[in-house]
FIKOLZA-1660 file (N, C-alpha, C; in steps of 0.1 Angstrom, whole numbers, plus 5000, padded with zeros to 4 digits):
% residues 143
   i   px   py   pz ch aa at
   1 5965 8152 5850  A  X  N
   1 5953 8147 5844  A  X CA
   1 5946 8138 5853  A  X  C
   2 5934 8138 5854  A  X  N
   2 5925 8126 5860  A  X CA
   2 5927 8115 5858  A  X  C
   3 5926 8107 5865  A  X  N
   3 5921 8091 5868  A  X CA
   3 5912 8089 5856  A  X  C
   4 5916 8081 5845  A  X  N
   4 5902 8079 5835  A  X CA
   4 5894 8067 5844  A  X  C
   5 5881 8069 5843  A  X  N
   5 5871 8061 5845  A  X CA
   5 5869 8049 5844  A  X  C
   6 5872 8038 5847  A  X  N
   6 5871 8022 5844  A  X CA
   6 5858 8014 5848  A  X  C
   7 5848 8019 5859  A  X  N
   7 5837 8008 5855  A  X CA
   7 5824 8023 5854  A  X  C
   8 5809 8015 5850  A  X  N
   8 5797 8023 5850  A  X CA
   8 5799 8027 5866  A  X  C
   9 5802 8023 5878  A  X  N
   9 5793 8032 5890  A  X CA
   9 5806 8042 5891  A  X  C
  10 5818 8046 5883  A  X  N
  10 5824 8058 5887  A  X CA
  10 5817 8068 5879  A  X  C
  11 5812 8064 5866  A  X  N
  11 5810 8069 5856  A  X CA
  11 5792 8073 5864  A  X  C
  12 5783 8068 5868  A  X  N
  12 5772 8077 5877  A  X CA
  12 5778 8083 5886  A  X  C
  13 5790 8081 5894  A  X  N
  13 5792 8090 5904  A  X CA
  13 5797 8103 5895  A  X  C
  14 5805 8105 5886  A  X  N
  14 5812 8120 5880  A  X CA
  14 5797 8123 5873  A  X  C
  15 5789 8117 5872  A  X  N
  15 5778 8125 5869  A  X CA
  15 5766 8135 5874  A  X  C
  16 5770 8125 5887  A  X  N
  16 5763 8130 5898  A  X CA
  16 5772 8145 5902  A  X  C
  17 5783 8143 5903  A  X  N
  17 5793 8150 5905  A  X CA
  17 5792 8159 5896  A  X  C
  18 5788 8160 5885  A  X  N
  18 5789 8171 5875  A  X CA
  18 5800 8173 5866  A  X  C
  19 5806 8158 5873  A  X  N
  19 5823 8159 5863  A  X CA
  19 5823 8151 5852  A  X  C
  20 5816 8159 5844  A  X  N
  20 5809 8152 5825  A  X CA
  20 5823 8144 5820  A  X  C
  21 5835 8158 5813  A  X  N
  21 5843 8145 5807  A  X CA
  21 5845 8130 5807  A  X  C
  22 5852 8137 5827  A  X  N
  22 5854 8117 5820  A  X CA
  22 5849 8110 5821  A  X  C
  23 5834 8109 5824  A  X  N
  23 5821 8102 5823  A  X CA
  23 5821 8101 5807  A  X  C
  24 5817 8110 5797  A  X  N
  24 5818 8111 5784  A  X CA
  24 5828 8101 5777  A  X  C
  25 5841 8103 5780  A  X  N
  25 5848 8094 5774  A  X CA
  25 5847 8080 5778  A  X  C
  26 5843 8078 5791  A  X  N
  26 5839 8061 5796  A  X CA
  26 5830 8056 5788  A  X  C
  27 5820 8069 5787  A  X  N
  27 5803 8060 5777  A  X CA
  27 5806 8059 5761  A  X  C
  28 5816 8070 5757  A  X  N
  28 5820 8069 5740  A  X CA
  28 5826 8056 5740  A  X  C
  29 5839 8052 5748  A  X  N
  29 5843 8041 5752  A  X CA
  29 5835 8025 5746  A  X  C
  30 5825 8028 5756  A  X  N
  30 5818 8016 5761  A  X CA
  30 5807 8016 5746  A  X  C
  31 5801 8025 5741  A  X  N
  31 5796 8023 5728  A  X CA
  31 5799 8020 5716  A  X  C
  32 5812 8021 5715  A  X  N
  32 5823 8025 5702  A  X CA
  32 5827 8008 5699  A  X  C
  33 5826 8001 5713  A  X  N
  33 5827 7987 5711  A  X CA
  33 5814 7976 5712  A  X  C
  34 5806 7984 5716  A  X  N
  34 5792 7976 5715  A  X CA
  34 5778 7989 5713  A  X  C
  35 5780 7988 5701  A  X  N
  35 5775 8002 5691  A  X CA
  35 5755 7999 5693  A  X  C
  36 5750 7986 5695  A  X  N
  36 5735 7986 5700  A  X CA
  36 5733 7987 5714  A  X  C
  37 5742 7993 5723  A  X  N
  37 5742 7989 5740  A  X CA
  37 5733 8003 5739  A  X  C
  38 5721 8002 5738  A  X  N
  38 5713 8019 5738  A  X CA
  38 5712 8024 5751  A  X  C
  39 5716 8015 5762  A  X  N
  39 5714 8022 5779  A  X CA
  39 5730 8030 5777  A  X  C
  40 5738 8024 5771  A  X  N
  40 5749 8034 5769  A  X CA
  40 5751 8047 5760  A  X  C
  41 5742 8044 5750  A  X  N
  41 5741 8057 5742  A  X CA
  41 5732 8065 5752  A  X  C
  42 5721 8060 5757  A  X  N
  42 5714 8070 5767  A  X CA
  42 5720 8076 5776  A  X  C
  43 5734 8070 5783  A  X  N
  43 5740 8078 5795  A  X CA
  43 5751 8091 5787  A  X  C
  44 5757 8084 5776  A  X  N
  44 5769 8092 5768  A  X CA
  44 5755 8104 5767  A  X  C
  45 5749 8106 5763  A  X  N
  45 5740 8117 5759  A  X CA
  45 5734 8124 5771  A  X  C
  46 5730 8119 5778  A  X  N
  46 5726 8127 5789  A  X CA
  46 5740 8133 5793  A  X  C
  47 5752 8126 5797  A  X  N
  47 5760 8132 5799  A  X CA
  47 5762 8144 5794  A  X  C
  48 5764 8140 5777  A  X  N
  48 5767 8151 5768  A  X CA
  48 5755 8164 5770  A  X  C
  49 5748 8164 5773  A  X  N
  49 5735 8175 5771  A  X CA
  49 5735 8184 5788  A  X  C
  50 5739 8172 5797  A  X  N
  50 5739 8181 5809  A  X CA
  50 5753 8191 5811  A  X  C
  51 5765 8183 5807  A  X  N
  51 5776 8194 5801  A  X CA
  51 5776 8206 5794  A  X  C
  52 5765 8203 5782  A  X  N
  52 5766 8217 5775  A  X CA
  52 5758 8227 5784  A  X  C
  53 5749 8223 5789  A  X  N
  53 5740 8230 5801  A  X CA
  53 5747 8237 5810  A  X  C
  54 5759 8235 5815  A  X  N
  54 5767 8241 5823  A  X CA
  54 5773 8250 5819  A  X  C
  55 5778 8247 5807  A  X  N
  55 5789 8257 5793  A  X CA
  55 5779 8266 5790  A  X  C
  56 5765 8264 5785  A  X  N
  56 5760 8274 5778  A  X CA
  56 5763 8289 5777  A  X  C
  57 5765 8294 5793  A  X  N
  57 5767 8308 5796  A  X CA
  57 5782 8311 5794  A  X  C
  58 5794 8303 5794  A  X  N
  58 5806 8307 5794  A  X CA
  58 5812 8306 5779  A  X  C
  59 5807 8290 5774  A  X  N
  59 5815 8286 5764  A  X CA
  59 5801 8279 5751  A  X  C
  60 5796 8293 5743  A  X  N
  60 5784 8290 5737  A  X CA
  60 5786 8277 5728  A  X  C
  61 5801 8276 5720  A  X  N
  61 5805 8266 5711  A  X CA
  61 5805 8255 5714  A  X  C
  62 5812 8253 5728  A  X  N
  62 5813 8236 5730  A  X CA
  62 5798 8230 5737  A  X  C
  63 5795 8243 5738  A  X  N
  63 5775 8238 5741  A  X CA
  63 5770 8234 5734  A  X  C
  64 5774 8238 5722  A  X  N
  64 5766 8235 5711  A  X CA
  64 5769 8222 5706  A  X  C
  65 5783 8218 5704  A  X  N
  65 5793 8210 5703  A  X CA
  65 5779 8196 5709  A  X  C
  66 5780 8197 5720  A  X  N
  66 5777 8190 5727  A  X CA
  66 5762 8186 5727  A  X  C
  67 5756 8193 5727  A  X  N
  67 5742 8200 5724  A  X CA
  67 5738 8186 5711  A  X  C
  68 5750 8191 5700  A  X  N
  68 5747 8180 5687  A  X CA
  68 5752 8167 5688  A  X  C
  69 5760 8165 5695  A  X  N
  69 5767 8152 5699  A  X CA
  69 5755 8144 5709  A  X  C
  70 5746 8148 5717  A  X  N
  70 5734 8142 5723  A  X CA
  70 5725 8140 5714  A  X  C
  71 5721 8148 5706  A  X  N
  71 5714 8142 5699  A  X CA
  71 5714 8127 5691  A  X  C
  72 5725 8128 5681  A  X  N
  72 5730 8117 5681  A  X CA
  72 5734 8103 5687  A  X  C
  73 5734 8108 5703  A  X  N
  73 5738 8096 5712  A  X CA
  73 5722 8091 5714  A  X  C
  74 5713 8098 5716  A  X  N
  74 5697 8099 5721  A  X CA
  74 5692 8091 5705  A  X  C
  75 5692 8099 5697  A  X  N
  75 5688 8087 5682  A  X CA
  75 5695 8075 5682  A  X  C
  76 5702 8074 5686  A  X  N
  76 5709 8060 5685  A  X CA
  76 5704 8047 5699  A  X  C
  77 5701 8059 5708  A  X  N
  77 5692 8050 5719  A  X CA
  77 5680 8051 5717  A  X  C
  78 5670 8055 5708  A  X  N
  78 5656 8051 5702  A  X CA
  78 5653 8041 5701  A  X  C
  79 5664 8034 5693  A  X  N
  79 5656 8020 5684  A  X CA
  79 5654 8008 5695  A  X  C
  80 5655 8014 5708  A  X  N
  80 5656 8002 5718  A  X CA
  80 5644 7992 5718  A  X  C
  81 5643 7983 5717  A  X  N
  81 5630 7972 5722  A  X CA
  81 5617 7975 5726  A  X  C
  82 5625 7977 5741  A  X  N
  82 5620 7981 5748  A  X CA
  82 5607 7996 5750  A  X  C
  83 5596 7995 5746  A  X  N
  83 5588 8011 5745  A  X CA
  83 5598 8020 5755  A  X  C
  84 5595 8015 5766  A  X  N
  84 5600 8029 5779  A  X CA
  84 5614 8032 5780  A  X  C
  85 5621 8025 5772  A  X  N
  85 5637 8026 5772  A  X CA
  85 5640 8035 5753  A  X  C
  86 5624 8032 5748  A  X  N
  86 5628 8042 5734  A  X CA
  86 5624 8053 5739  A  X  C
  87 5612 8055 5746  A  X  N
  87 5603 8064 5751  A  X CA
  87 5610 8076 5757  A  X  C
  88 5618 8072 5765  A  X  N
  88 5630 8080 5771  A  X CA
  88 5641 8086 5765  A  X  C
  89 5644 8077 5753  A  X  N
  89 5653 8082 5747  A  X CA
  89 5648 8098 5738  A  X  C
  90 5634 8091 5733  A  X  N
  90 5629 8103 5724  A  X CA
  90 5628 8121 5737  A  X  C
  91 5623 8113 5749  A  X  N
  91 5625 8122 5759  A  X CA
  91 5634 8138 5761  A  X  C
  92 5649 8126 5759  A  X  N
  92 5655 8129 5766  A  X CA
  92 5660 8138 5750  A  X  C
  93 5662 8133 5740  A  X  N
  93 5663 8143 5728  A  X CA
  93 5654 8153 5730  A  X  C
  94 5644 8158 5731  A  X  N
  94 5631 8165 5730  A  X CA
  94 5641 8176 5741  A  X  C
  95 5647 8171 5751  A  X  N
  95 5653 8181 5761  A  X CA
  95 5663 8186 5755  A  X  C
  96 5672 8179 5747  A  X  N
  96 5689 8183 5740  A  X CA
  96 5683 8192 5726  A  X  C
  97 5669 8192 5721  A  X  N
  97 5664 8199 5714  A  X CA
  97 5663 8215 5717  A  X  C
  98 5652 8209 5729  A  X  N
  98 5651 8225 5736  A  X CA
  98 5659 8234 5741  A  X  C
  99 5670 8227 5746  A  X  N
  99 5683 8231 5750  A  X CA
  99 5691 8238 5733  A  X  C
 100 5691 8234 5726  A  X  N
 100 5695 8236 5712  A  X CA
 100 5687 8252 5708  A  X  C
 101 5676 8248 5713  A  X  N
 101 5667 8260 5709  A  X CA
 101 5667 8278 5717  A  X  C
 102 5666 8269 5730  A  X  N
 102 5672 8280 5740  A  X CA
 102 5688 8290 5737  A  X  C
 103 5693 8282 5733  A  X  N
 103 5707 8284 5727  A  X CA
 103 5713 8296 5714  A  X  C
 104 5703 8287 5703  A  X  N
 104 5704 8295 5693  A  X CA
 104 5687 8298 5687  A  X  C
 105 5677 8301 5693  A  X  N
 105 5666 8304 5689  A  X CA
 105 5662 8302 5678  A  X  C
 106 5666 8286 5673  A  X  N
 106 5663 8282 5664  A  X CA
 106 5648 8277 5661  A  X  C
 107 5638 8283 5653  A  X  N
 107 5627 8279 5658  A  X CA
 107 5625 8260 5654  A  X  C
 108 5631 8255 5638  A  X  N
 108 5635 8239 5639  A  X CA
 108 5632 8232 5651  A  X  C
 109 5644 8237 5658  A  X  N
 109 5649 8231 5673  A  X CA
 109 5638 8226 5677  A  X  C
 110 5626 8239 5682  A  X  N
 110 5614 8239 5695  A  X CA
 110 5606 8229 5688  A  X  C
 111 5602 8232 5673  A  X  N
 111 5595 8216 5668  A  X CA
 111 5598 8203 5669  A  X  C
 112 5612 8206 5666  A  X  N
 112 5619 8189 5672  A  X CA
 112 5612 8184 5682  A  X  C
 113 5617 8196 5697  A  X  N
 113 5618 8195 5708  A  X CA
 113 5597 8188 5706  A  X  C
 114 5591 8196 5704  A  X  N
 114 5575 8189 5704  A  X CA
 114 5573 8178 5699  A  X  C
 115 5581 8173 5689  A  X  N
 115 5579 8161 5682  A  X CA
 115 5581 8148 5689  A  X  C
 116 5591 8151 5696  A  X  N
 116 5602 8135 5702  A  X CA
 116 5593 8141 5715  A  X  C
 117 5589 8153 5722  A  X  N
 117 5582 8151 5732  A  X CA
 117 5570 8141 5732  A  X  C
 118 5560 8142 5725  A  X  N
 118 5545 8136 5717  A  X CA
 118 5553 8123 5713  A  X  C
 119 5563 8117 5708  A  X  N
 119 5568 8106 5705  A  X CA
 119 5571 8099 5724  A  X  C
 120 5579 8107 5724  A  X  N
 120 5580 8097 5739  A  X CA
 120 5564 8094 5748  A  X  C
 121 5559 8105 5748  A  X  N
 121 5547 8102 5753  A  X CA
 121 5533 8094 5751  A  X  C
 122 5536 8093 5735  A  X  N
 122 5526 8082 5728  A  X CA
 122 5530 8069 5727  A  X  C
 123 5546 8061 5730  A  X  N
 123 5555 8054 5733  A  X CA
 123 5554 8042 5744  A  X  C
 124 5550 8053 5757  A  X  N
 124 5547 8051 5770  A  X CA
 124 5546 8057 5778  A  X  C
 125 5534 8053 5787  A  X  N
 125 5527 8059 5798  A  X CA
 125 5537 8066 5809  A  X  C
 126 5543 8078 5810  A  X  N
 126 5550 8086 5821  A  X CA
 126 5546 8096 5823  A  X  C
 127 5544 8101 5835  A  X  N
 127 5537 8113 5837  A  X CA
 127 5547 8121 5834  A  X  C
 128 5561 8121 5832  A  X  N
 128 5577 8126 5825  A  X CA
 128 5575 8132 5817  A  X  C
 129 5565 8123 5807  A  X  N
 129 5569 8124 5794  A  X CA
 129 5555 8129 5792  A  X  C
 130 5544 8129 5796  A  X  N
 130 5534 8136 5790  A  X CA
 130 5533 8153 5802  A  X  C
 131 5541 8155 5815  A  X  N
 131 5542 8169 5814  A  X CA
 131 5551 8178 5806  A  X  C
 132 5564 8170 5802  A  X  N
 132 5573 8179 5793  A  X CA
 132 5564 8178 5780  A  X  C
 133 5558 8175 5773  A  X  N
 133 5549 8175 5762  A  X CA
 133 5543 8187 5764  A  X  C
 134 5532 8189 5776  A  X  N
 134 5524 8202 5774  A  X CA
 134 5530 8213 5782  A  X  C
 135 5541 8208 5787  A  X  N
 135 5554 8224 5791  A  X CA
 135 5551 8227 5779  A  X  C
 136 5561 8222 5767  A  X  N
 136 5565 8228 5757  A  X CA
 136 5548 8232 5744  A  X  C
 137 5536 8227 5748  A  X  N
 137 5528 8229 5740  A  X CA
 137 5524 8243 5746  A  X  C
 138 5524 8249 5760  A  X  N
 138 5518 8256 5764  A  X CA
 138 5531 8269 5767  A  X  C
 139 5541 8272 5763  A  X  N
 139 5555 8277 5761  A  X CA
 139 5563 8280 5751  A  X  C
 140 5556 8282 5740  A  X  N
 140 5556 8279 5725  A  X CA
 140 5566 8294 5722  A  X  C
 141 5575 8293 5712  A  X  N
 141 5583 8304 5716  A  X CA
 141 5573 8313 5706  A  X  C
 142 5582 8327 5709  A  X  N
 142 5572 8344 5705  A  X CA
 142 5573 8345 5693  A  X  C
 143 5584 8345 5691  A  X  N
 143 5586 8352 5674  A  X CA
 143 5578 8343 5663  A  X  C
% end
């Protein structure tokens, strides 16, 4: 078994690294005891969402798994203070949406996905957050 994780810069390095777990269990960790730390629900979720992104093609379930577990982490880092720290959060859902959508061609999903996009970007000023808005305005799925 691995080394578990003990402070945030191992926990950006396995991220960087692409070694989700035990990044994942550091940030459920670190939230589970300080349940408003929303820079921590933002990393547990990104974590969570760039993982299932990997799995998608091998392992569709725990993508999914995961897929719903970001979201969750991403709503819970919303209510931040902060506009640009909610702004991002809505973001970064809008992406664990789309990913949801790509997945199971859920058409739901791609609405989400435009909604929290237009939310992050009416939130605050990022050129981030107002080009993933008109990706997804101009990429509208077929069916």
């Amino acid at each position: 078994a691995k080394t578990p994780i003990t402070n945030r810069e191992q926990a950006f390095s396995a991220v960087r690294d692409r070694d989700f777990e035990p990044a994942i269990e550091f940030w459920k960790q670190e939230v589970e005891h300080r349940s408003h730390y929303h820079s921590g629900w933002q990393r547990l979720g990104f974590a969570q969402r760039e993982y299932a992104v990997d799995l998608m093609e091998t392992d569709h379930q725990a993508a999914e798994r995961l897929l719903q577990d970001s979201l969750t982490s991403f709503t819970n880092a919303t209510s931040h203070n902060d506009p640009q720290y909610s702004a991002e959060a809505y973001y970064n859902r809008s992406k664990a949406h789309w990913r949801l959508w790509r997945l199971n061609q859920d058409r739901e999903e791609f609405d989400s996905a435009v909604e929290d996009a237009q939310m992050a970007a009416s939130r605050f000023y990022d050129q981030r957050f107002i080009s993933w808005s008109e990706f997804l305005n101009e990429n509208p799925p077929h069916n």
